[in-house]
N, C-alpha and C positions, 0 to 999 in steps of 0.2 A: 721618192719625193725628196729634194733637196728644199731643207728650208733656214733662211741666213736671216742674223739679225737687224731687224728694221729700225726699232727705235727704242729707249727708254726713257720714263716719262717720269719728271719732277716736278711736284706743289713748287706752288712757289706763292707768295703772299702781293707781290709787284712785279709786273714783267718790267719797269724801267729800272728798277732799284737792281733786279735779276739779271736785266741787260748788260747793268754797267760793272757787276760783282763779276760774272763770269767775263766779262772782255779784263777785266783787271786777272782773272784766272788765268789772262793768254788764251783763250778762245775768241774766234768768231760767230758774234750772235747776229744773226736774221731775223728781222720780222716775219712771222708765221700767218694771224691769221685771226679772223672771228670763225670759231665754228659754225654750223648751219643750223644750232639749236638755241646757239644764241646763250648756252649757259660759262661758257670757257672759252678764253686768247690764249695765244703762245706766241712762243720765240723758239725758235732752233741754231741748234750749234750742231754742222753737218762735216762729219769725217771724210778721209780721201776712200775710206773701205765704203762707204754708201751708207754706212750708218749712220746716227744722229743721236741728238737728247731733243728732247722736246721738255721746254720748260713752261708750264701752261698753269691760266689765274682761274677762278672761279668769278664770276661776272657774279653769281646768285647763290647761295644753296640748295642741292637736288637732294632731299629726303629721298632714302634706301637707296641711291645708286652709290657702288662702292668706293669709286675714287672720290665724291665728292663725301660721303662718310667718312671715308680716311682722314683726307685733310681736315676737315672737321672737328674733328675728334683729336689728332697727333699734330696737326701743324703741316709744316713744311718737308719737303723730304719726296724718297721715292713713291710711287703708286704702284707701278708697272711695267710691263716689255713686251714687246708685241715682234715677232718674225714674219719675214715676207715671204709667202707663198707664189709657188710659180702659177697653180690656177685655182682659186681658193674654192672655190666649189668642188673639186677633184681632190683635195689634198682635206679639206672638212669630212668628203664623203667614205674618202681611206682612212680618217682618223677614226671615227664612225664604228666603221667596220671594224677596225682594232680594238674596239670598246671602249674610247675615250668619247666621256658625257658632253664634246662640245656641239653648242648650237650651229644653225644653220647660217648662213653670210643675212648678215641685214648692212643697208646700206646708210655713208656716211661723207661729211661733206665739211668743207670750210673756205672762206670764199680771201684770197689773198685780200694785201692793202693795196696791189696793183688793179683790182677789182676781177683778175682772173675768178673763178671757179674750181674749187679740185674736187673730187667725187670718188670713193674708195668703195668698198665691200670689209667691213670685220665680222670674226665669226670667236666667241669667246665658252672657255667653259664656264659652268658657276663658281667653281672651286680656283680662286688665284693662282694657286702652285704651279700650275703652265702656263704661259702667256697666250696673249690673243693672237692672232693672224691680221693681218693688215693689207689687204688685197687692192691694188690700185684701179681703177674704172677709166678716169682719165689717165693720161700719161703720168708716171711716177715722177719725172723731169719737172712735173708741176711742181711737184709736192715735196719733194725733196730738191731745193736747187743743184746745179752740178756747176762745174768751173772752179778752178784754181782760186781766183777770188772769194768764194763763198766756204771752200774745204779745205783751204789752207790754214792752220789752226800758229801762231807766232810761237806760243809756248811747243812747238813739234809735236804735239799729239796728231797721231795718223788714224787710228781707230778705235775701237774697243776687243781689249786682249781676254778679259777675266769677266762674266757677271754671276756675281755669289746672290742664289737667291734663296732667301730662309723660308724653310717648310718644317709642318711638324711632324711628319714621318716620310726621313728617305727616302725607305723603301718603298710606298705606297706613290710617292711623287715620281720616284725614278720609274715605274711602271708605268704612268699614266704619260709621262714626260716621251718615253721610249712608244708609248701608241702615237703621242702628235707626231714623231717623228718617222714614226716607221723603222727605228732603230732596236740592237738588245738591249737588253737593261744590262747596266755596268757594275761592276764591284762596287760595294760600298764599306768604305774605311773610316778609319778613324783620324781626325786632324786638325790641325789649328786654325782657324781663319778668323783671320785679324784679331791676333788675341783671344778666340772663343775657342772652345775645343767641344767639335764637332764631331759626327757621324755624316759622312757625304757619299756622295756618285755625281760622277761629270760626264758630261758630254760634249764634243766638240760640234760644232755647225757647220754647214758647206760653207762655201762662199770665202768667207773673211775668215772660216777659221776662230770664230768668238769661241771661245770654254765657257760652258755654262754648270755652275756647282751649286749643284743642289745640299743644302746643310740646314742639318737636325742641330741643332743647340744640345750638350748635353748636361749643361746646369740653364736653368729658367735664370738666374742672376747674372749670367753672362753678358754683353751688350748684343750678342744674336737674339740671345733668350730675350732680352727687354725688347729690341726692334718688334721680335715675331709677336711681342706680349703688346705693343702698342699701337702698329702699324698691322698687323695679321701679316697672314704668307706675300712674299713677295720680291721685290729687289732691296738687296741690303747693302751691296755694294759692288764698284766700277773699278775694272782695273783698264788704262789705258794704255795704248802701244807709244810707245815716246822715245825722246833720245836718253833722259835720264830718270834713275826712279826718285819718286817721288813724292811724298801726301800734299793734295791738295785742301786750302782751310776749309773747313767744315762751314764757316760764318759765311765767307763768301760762297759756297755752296748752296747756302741753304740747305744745310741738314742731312744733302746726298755725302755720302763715305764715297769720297774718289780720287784716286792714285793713278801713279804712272808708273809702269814695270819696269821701260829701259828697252832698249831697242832690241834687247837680246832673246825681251819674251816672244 
């Protein structure tokens, strides 16, 4: 099973105020869409590697589901990451078999502003630490635009190079990480990310090649420790492929930690 990453998902409090913050980032934002539940809109900003952000509002609030609890509770910032499976029912039913607790594909939908329809399949575990799957029904073309115009980013970001995602046990996540993937579980070290000193294991992704590092906080007072303490397991921060490194502001982020490596990552 080769599985690449599809999207990663930020709160965001106004998709216009969001729209005009990240075009001021050097990104190109797309209108995205009403979901088909009617609870969340988004905007996307789509890379030349296939990946994207998906920056999405909350229309209402949905009592016990966990993106809308996040937000809720933390504000703005990351929620989640979701990987594209090549047949999500095949790649759920192998994860399965590895003994990773994810559910079965239920389906999902949002209806563009051009009044298209897109219509996918996700399959999530309960436990955050792994991201969901994001399996396309209609053409992916829908859902992710493609062309020059739409993935050309002015600030040169090409993809996503790095995603550090905070868990409270490595080891436990790195295991469960390596059944979605069908992968071994990797050494885990000791190391700094972004200022935190951590305990990690990484893994690399087919496709684009994303590194995804999984990190243990090893002081609660660290800024991993405070994200995992207010946000729970999840994405904590983005490193992008670009021509120079760089942090991007946090203000005009809304709250996501994201940087540029430099062409050389």
């Amino acid at each position: 099973m080769t599985l690449s990453l599809d999207h990663i998902v930020i709160a965001v409090q106004d998709l216009d105020a969001a729209t005009a913050d990240y075009a001021a980032l050097g990104f190109t934002v797309i209108r995205g869409g009403e979901h088909a539940d009617g609870v969340t809109g988004n905007v996307l900003v789509v890379f030349q590697d296939g990946s994207y952000l998906e920056l999405i509002r909350f229309n209402r609030p949905e009592p016990g589901r966990r993106w809308s609890d996040v937000y809720h509770s933390a504000g703005e910032g990351f929620l989640d990451h979701a990987l594209l499976p090549t047949d999500i029912a095949a790649d759920v039913a192998a994860a399965q078999g590895r003994g990773l607790d994810i559910e079965s594909p239920i389906p999902g939908g949002r209806i563009r502003p051009d009044g298209e329809r897109l219509e996918w399949k996700t399959a999530r575990s309960p436990s955050p630490d792994v991201p969901f799957l994001c399996g396309d029904v209609s053409p992916r073309r829908l859902r992710v635009q493609e062309g020059d115009a739409v993935r050309t980013q002015p600030n040169g970001v090409t993809g996503v190079a790095s995603l550090v995602v905070a868990v409270r046990d490595v080891a436990e996540s790195a295991r469960r990480y390596a059944a979605l993937l069908g992968a071994p579980e990797p050494a885990i070290a000791d190391r700094d990310v972004g200022g935190s000193a951590a305990r990690v294991a990484e893994f690399t992704l087919g496709g684009s090649g994303t590194r995804i590092v999984l990190a243990q906080p090893v002081d609660g007072a660290s800024e991993l420790g405070g994200i995992l303490a207010e946000r729970g397991q999840g994405p904590f921060s983005v490193a992008f492929r670009g021509p120079a490194p760089a942090a991007l502001d946090r203000a005009r982020s809304h709250g996501a930690r994201l940087a540029v490596e430099g062409a050389a990552a």
